[in-house]
NULODO-940982 format. One line per 4 residues: number of its first residue (from 1); their letters; for each residue y, x, z of C-alpha. Coordinates in Angstrom, 3 decimals. Example, Ala and Ser with C-alpha at 12.3 -4.5 7.8 and 13.67 -1.06 7.14 Angstrom:
2
1 = AS = -4.500:12.300:7.800 | -1.060:13.670:7.140
end
This chain:
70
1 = XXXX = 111.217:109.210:95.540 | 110.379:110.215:91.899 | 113.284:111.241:90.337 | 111.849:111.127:86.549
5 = XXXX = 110.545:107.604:85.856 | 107.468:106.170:86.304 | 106.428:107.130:82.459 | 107.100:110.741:83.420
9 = XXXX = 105.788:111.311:86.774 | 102.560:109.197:86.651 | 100.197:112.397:86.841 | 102.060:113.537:89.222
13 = XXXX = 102.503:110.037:91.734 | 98.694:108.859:90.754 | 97.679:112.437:92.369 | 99.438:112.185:95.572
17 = XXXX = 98.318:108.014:95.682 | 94.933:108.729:95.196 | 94.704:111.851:97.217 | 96.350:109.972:100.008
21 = XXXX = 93.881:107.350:99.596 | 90.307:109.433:99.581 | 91.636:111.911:102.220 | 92.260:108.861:104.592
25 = XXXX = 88.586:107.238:103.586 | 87.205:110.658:104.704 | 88.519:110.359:107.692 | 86.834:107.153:108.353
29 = XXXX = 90.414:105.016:107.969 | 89.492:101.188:106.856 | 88.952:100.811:102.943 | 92.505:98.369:103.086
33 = XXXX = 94.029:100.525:105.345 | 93.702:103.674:103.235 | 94.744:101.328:100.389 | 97.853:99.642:102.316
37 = XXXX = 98.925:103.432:103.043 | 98.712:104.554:99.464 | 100.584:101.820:97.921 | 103.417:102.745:100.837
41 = XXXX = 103.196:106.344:99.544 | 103.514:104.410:95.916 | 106.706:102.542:96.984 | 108.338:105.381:98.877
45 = XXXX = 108.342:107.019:95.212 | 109.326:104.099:93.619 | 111.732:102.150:95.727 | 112.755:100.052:93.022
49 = XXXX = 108.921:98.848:91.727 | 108.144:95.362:92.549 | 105.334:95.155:95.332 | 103.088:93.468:92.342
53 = XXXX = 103.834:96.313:90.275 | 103.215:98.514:92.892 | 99.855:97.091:93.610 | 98.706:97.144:89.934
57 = XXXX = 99.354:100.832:89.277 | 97.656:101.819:92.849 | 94.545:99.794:91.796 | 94.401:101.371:88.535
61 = XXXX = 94.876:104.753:89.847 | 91.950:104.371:92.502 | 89.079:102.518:90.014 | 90.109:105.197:87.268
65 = XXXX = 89.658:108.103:90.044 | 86.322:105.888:91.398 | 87.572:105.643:94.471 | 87.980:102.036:95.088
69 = XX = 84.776:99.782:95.657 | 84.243:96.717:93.333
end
């Protein structure tokens, strides 16, 4: 879990989301199965997020790293 909030630790959260995302797409893992995994990774961090939250910030992270297909 982050212990500094989400202001403070976003470089830090959006590089272990993303990472966890595009090292499980190199692997061959399904595009929302590499997604569903980073937004658990997401959550785990920030237990107290709201899933929609949750989802918004992953999505941002991934099309602002280029990761995430349109």
């Amino acid at each position: 879990m982050c212990k500094t909030g989400h202001t403070t630790c976003k470089d830090e959260c959006e590089i272990v989301v993303c990472r966890t995302y595009k090292e499980l797409r190199a692997h061959g893992i399904d595009d929302l199965v590499a997604f569903s995994s980073a937004l658990n990774v997401y959550r785990l961090r920030h237990p107290s997020q709201s899933r929609a939250d949750a989802i918004y910030w992953v999505s941002e992270w991934l099309s602002m790293d280029g990761e995430m297909a349109n």
